[in-house]
C-alpha positions as CSV (number, residue, x, y, z in Angstrom):
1,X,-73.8,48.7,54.5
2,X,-72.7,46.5,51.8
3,X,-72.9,42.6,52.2
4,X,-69.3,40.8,51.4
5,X,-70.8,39.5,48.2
6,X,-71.6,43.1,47.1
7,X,-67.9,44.5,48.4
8,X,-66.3,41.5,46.4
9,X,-68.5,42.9,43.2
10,X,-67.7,46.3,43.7
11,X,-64.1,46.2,43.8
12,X,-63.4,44.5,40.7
13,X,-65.6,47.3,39.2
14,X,-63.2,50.0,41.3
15,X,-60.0,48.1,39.6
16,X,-62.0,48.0,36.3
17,X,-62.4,52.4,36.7
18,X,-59.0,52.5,37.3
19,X,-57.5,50.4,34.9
20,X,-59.9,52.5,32.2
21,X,-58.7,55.3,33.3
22,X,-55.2,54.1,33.3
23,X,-55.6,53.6,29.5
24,X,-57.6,56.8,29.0
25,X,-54.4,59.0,30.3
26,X,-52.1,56.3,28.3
27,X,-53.8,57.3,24.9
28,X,-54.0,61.0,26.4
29,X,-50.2,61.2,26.6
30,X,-49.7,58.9,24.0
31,X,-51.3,61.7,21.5
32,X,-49.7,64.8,23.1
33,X,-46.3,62.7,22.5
34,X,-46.8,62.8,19.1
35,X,-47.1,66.5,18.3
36,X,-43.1,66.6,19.2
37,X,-42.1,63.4,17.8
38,X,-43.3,60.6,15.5
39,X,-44.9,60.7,12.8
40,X,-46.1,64.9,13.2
41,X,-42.4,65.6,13.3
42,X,-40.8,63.7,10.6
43,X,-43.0,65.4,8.4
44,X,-42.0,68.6,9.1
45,X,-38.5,67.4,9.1
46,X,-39.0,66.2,5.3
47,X,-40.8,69.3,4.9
48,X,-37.7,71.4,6.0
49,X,-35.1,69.1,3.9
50,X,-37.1,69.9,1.1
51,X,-36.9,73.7,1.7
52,X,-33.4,73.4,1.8
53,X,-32.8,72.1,-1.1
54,X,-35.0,74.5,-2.7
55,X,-32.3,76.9,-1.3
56,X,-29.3,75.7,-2.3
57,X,-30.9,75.3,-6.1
58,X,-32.2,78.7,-5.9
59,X,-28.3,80.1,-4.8
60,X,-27.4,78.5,-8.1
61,X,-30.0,79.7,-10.6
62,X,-28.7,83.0,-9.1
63,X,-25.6,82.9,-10.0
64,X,-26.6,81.4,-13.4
65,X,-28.7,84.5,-14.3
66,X,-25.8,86.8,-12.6
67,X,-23.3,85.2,-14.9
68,X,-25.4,85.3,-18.1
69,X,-26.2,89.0,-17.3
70,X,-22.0,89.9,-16.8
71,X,-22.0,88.0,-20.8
72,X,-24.5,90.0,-21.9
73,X,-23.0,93.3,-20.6
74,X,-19.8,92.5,-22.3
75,X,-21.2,91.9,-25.3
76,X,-22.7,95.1,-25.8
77,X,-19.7,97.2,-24.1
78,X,-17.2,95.1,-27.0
79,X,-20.5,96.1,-29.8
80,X,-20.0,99.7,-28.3
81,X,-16.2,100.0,-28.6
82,X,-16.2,98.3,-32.0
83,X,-18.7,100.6,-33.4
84,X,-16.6,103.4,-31.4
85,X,-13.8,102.7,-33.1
86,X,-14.9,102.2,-36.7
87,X,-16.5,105.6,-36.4
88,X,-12.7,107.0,-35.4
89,X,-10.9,105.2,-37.9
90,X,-13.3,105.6,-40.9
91,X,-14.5,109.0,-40.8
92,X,-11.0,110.8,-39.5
93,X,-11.5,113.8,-37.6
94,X,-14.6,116.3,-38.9
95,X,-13.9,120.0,-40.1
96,X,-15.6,122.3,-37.3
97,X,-18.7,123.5,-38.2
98,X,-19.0,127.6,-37.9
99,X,-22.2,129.1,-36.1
100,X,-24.5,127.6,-33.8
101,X,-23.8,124.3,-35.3
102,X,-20.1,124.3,-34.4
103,X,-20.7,125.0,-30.9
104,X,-23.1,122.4,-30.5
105,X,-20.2,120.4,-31.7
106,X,-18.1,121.4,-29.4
107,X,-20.6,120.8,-26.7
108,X,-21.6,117.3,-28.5
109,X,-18.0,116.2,-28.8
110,X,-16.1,113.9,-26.0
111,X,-12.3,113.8,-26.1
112,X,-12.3,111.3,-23.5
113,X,-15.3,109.4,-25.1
114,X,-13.1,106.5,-26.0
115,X,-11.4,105.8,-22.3
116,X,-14.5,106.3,-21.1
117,X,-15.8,103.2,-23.0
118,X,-12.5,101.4,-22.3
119,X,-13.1,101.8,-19.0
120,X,-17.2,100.4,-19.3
121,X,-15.7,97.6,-21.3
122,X,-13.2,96.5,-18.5
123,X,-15.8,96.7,-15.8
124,X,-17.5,94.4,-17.2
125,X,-14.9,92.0,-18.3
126,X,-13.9,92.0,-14.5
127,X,-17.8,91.2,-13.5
128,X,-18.0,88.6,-16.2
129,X,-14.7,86.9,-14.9
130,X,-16.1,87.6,-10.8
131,X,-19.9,86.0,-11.7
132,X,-18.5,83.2,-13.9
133,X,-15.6,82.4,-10.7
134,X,-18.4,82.2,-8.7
135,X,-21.1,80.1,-10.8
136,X,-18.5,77.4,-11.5
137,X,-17.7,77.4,-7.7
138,X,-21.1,76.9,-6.8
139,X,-21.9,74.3,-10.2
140,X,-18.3,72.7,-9.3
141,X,-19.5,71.8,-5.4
142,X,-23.1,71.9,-5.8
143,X,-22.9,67.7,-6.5
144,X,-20.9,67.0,-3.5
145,X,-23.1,69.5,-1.2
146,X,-26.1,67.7,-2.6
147,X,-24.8,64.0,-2.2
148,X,-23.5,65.4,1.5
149,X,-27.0,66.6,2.2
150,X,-29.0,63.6,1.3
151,X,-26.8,61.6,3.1
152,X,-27.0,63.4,6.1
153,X,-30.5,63.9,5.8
154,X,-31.5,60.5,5.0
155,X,-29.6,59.5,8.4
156,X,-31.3,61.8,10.5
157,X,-34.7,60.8,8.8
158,X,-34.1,57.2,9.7
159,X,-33.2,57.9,12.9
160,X,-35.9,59.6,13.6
161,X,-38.1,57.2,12.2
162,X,-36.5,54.9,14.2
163,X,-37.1,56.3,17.5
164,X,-41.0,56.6,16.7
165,X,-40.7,52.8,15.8
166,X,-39.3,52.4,19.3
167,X,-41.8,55.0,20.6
168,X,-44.8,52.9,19.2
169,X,-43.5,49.2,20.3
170,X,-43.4,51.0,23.8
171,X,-47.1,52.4,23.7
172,X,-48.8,49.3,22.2
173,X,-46.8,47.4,25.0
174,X,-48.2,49.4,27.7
175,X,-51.2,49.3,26.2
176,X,-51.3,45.6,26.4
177,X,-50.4,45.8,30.0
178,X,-53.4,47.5,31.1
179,X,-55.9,45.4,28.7
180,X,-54.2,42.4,30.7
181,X,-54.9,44.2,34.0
182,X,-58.5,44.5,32.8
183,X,-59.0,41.0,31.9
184,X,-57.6,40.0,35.3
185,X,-60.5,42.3,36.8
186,X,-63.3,40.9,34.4
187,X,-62.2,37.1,35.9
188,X,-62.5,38.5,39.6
189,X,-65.9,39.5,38.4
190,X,-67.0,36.4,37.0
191,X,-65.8,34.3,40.4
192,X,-68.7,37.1,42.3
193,X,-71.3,34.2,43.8
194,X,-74.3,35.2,41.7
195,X,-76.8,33.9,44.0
196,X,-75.0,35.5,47.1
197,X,-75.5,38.5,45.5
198,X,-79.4,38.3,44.9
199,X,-79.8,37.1,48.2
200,X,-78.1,39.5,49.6
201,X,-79.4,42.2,47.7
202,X,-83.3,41.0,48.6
203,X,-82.4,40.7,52.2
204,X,-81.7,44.3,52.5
């Protein structure tokens, strides 16, 4: 059996297991917490605000290109019924050819050739006019969404880093707590009758 002097030494030890142990599971949880929140997660929030951005710019470089295409299509539909028409006006109708070469003529030739390129050339005066609508609705609001977004963003960021401040404060607290709890078991330790101890401890 254990003499009083070795009980008294012993328990402070037990106390000083426990409180180790108290801080072992503190730190344990401590790390666990931040895979959720903290730091962990306001990276991958930053990390997501940046890939929405990257959206919204990519949305307009898309209807950049779109529009730019609709110009370019124009262009050559106009080149198409200008060259079209100076054909018509400065050659007049051609003489039929007799033979094989008259009806590939007639095979060759298009009577509706000229609405048909009407036609092209409003198709894409009505794409120009639908892309370049949409580019300067998304150029016209793009400034506002983007002021919006930083400002939301930057709350929520601050919020959250915020809360891990709160979250830290709260740890290194606790933590203090059982470091005090520990020092409280080294003094009972140190109050242990030394020589009771031996005595004890040679008498057995």
């Amino acid at each position: 059996m254990l003499s009083q002097s070795e009980t008294e030494l012993s328990l402070p030890f037990t106390h000083m297991a426990s409180a180790l142990d108290r801080l072992k599971q503190l730190h344990l949880k401590h790390v666990q917490a931040e895979h959720v929140s903290g730091l962990s997660a306001l990276l991958a929030f930053n990390a997501g605000m940046a890939s929405a951005l990257k959206e919204v710019l990519s949305n307009r470089d898309a209807a950049l290109i779109q529009y730019q295409r609709a110009s370019s299509a124009l262009d050559s539909r106009t080149l198409e019924r200008q060259k079209f028409q100076e054909q018509e006006q400065g050659q007049g109708p051609k003489p039929r050819r007799s033979g094989m070469l008259g009806h590939f003529d007639d095979l060759m030739y298009d009577p509706k050739r000229g609405s048909k390129i009407d036609t092209k050339l409003l198709d894409a005066e009505r794409e120009l006019a639908l892309s370049k609508e949409r580019w300067e609705a998304i150029s016209g609001a793009i400034h506002d969404e983007a002021a919006a977004f930083h400002t939301q963003t930057s709350a929520d960021f601050s919020r959250g880093l915020r809360e891990h401040v709160v979250e830290q404060i709260s740890f290194q607290e606790a933590q203090q707590q059982q470091w005090r709890e520990l020092l409280d078991v080294f003094k009972q330790i140190e109050t242990v009758p030394c020589g009771s101890f031996r005595a004890s401890s040679s008498g057995s």
